[in-house]
C-alpha positions in Angstrom: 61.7 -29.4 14.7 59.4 -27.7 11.9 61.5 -25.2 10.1 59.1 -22.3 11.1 60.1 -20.6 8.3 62.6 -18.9 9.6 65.2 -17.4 7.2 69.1 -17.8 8.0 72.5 -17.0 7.1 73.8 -19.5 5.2 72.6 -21.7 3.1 72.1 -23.8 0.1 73.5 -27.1 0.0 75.4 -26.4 -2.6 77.1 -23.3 -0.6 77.5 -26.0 2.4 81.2 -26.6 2.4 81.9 -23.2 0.6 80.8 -22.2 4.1 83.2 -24.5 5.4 86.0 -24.0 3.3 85.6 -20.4 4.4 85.2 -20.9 8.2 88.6 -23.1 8.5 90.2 -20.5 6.5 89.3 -17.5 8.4 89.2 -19.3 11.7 90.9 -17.5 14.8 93.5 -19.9 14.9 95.8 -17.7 16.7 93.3 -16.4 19.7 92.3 -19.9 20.5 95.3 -20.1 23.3 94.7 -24.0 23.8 98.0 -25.4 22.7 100.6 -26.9 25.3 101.2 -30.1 26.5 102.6 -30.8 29.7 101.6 -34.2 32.1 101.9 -35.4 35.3 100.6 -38.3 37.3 97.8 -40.3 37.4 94.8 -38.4 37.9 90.9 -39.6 38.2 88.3 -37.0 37.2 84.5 -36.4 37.3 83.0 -34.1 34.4 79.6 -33.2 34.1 77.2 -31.7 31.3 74.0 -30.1 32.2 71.3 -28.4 29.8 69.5 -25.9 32.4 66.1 -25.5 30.3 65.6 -21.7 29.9 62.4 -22.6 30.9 59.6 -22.7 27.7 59.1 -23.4 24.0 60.4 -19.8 22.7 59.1 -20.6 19.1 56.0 -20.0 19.5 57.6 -17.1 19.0 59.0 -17.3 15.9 55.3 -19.0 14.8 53.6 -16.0 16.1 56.0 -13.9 13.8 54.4 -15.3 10.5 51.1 -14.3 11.4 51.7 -10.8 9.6 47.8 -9.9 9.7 47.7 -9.8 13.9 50.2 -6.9 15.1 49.4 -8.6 18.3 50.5 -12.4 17.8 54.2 -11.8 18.4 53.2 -10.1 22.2 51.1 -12.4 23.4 53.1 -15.4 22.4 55.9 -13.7 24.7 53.3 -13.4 27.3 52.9 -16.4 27.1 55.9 -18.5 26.8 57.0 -15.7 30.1 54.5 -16.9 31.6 56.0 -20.6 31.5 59.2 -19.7 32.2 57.8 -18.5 35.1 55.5 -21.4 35.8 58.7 -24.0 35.5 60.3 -22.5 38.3 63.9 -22.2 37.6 65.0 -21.0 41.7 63.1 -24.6 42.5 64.6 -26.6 39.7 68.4 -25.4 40.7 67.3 -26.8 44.2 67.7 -29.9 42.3 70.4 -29.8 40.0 72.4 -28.6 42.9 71.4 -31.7 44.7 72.6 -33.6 41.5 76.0 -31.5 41.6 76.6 -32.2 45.5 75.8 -36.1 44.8 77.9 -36.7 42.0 80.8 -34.0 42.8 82.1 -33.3 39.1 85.0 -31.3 38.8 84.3 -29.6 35.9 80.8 -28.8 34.6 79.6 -27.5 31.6 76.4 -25.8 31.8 74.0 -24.9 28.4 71.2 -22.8 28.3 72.3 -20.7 31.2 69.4 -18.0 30.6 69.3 -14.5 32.1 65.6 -12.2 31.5 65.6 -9.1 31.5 62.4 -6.7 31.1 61.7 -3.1 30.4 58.1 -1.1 31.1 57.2 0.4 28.9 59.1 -1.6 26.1 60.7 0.8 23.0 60.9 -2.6 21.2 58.0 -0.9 18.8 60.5 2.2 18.2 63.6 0.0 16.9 64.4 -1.2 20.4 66.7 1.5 21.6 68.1 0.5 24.8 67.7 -2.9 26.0 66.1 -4.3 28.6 68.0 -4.0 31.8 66.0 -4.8 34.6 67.2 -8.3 36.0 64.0 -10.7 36.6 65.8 -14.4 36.5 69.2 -14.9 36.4 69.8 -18.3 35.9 73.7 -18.9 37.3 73.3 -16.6 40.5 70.0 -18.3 41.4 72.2 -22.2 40.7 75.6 -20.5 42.3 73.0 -19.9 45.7 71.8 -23.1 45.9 75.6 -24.5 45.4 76.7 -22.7 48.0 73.6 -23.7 50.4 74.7 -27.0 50.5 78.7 -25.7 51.1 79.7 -26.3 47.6 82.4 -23.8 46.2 81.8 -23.7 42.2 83.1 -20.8 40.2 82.1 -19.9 36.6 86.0 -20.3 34.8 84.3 -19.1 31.6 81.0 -18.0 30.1 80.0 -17.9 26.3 77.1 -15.7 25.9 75.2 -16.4 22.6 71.6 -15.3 21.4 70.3 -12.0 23.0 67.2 -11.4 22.0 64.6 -8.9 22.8 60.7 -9.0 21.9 57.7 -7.3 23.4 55.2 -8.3 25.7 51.8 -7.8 27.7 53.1 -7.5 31.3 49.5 -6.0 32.8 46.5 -3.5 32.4 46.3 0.2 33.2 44.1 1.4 35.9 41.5 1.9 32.5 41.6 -1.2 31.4 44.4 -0.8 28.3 47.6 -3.2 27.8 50.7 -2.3 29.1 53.1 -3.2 26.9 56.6 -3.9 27.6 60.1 -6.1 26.4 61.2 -9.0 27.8 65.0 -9.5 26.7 66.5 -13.4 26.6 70.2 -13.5 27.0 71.5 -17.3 26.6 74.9 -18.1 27.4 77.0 -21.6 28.1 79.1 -21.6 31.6 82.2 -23.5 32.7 81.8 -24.4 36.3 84.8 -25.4 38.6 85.3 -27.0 41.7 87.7 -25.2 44.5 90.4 -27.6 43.8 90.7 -27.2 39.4 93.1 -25.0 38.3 91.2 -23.1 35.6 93.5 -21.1 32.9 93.9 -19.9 29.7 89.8 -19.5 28.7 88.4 -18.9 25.1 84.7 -18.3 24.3 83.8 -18.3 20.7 80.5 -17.8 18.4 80.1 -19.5 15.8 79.9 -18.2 12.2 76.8 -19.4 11.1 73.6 -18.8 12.9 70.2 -19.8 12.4 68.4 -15.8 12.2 65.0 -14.4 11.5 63.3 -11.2 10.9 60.9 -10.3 13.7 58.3 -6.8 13.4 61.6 -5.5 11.0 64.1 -6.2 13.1 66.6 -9.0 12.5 66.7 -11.7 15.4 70.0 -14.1 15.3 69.8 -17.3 17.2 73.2 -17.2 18.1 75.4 -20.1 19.5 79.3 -21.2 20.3 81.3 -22.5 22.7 83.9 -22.1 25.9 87.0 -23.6 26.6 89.4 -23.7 29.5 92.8 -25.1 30.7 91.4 -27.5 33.4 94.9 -28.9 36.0 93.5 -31.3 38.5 96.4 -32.7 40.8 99.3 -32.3 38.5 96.9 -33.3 35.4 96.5 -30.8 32.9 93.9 -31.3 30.1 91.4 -29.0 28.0 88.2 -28.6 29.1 85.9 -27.6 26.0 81.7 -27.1 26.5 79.4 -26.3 23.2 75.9 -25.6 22.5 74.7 -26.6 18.8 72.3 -25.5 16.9 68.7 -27.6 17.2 69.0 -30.5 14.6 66.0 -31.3 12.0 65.2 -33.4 9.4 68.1 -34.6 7.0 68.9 -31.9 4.4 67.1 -28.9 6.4 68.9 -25.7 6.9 68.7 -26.8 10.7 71.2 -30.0 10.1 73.4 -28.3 7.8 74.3 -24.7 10.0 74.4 -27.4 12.8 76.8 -29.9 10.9 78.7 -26.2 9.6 79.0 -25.4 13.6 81.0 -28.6 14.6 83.0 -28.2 11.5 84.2 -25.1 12.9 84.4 -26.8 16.4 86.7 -29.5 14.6 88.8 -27.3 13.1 89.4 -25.4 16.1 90.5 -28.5 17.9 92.6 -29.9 15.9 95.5 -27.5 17.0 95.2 -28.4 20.7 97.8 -30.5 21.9 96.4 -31.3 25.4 94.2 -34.5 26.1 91.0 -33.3 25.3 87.1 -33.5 27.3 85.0 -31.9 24.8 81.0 -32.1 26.1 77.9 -30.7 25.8 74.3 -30.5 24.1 75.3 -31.3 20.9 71.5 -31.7 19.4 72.9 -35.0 17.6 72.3 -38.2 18.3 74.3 -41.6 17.3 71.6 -42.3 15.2 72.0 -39.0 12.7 73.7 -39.8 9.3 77.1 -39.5 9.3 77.4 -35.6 8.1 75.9 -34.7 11.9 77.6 -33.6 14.8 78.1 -36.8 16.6 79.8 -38.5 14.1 82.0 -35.5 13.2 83.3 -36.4 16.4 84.2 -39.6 16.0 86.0 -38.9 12.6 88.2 -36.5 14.4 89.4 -38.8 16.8 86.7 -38.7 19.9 85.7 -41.8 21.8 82.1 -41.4 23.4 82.5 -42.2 26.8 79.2 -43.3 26.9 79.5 -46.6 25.0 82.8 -47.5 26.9 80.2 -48.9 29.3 77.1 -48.7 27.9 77.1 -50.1 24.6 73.4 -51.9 25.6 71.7 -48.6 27.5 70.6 -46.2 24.5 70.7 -43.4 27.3 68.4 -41.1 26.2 68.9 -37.3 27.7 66.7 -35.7 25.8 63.5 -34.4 26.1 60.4 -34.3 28.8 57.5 -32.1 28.0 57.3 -27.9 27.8 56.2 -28.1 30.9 58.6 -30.2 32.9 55.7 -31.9 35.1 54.7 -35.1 33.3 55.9 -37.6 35.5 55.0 -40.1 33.2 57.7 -38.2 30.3 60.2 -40.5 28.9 63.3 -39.3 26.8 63.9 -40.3 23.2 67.2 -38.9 22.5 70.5 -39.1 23.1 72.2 -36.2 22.1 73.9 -34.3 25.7 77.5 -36.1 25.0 81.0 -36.6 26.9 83.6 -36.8 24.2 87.2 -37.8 25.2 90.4 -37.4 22.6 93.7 -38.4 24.4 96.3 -36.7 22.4 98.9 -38.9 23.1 97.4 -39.5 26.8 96.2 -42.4 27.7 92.2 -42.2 29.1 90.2 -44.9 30.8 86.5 -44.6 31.0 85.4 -45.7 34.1 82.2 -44.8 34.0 79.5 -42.7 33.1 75.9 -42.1 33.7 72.8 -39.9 33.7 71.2 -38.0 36.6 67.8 -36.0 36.7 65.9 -38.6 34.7 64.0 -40.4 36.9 60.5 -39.7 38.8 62.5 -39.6 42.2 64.7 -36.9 40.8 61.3 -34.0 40.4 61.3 -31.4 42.9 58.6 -31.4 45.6 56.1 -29.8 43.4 56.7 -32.1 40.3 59.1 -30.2 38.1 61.9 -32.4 36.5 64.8 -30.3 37.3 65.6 -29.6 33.6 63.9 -30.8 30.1 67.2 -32.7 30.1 68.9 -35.2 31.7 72.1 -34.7 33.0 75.5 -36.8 32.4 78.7 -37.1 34.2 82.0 -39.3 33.1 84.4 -40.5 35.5 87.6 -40.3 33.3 91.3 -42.0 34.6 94.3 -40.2 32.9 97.2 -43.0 32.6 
């Protein structure tokens, strides 16, 4: 991804681990409630990571923002990029992903990009954006909870992390005399822990990280803000800590885009590393095995992760990520594998015995040919020993 030049709030490389050094040191050590440790018997368990798609490409946003000489750039990109939200169908994509969830039967999920829009008409976005938006259009987690509980599935959302709320204005319509109505169309993003019936879900923590990519937009400072949610997860008598994270969009090597994303699972690490439970740590992580060794995914390993992908898969690259804008090119074909299922034992011991992807395929589009997310999905089947 292009950096769009977007402004942000770190970052040299030379300030890189300064920013570290000053995240571990000031970290909330003491509100992260994860620590415990207390086993019982042998206990299979089905996780499952799921990037929702909030539905367009919102930087054309951000593009629209540089050109300074059109006061009406950033408004019609909104329009646009609303308009295909709208067009990829979120209520008919969660048909689908519910379909995946009653097929595969995790107990745990952790859901990214879990998108909520809100607009206001007329929008005071012009006057310093006063009052937000508040006027519920889409709501991504009631519309997927629905369509769970269609098909008699009982999922409850154990913890939520909302990140980046953002609000920009838009042309919603036309006056009777022809002029543009403009209005705001607020984004609220958040990451969700889902649960099945029988999980025990205690102890939760949500948490934003310190670094953010951010942006000035008509004057007003934007911040793309991301984190993560954690939860005490007890299945049977089998207790373990169930952690789900969002990280920032990667880049090339040495952009301000790998190093707040590489300064993010820093943080994440040093979080971690007082937790005493085994650990299941999964999400979009925006890195892939092949990144250099400074990126998320390999962060992981250093700390002590497995990647429960390779336990069986060592020959599939299984690429999750990413299908068109759009979500309706059948002929689409992932390039990426960066949606990950990280395990660390902490003194437990874990088999991996298996895991796979779901929503990839042409037979997995809904009846009008949406892919049910920009994303494939992927589950583990974890044994605790």
């Amino acid at each position: 991804m292009k950096n769009h030049g977007i402004r942000t709030t770190t970052l040299s490389v030379s300030r890189f681990f300064a920013a570290l050094m000053a995240v571990v040191i000031l970290l909330p050590c003491a509100a992260y409630a994860g620590n415990g440790n207390e086993y019982g018997k042998s206990k299979n368990v089905k996780v499952m990571t799921r990037n929702l798609y909030l539905g367009a490409d919102i930087f054309k946003v951000v593009e629209a923002a540089q050109d300074t000489a059109n006061p009406y750039a950033v408004p019609m990109a909104v329009s646009e990029v609303f308009g295909i939200v709208q067009y990829t169908n979120f209520p008919e994509r969660a048909q689908a992903i519910a379909d995946e969830i009653l097929e595969n039967n995790p107990a745990l999920i952790g859901l990214q990009e879990v998108t909520s829009y809100f607009v206001q008409t007329p929008g005071d976005f012009l006057y310093g954006n006063p009052e937000q938006a508040s006027y519920l259009a889409i709501d991504f987690i009631t519309i997927l909870q629905a369509a769970l509980a269609e098909r008699g599935l009982n999922y409850t959302v154990a913890a939520t992390n909302y990140n980046a709320d953002l609000e920009v204005p838009f042309f919603s319509g036309f006056t009777a005399e022809g002029y543009p109505i403009v209005s705001d169309l607020r984004m609220r993003d958040a990451d969700v822990i889902l649960v099945r019936s029988d999980v025990q879900a205690s102890n939760p923590f949500s948490h934003n990280f310190t670094y953010n990519v951010g942006m000035d937009l008509g004057g007003q400072y934007i911040e793309f803000t991301r984190g993560f949610s954690a939860i005490d997860a007890k299945l049977g008598n089998e207790t373990f800590r169930f952690v789900n994270v969002h990280l920032e969009t990667g880049s090339d090597v040495g952009s301000v885009f790998a190093q707040l994303q590489a300064v993010q699972m820093m943080e994440l690490m040093a979080i971690l590393a007082y937790e005493t439970k085994p650990l299941i740590l999964l999400g979009d992580f925006n890195s892939a095995p092949t990144d250099p060794v400074t990126q998320p995914y390999h962060q992981a390993l250093a700390a002590g992760f497995t990647d429960a992908w390779l336990d069986r898969n060592a020959s599939n690259p299984g690429f999750s990520c990413c299908f068109d804008e759009y979500v309706s090119d059948p002929t689409a074909q992932l390039y990426m594998r960066i949606d990950h299922v990280f395990v660390k034992p902490n003194g437990k011991s874990i088999r991996h015995i298996n895991t796979w992807q779901t929503g990839e395929d042409v037979v997995d589009m809904t009846a009008s040919g949406l892919h049910p997310s920009d994303h494939a999905g992927v589950v583990a089947h974890l044994h605790f020993r």
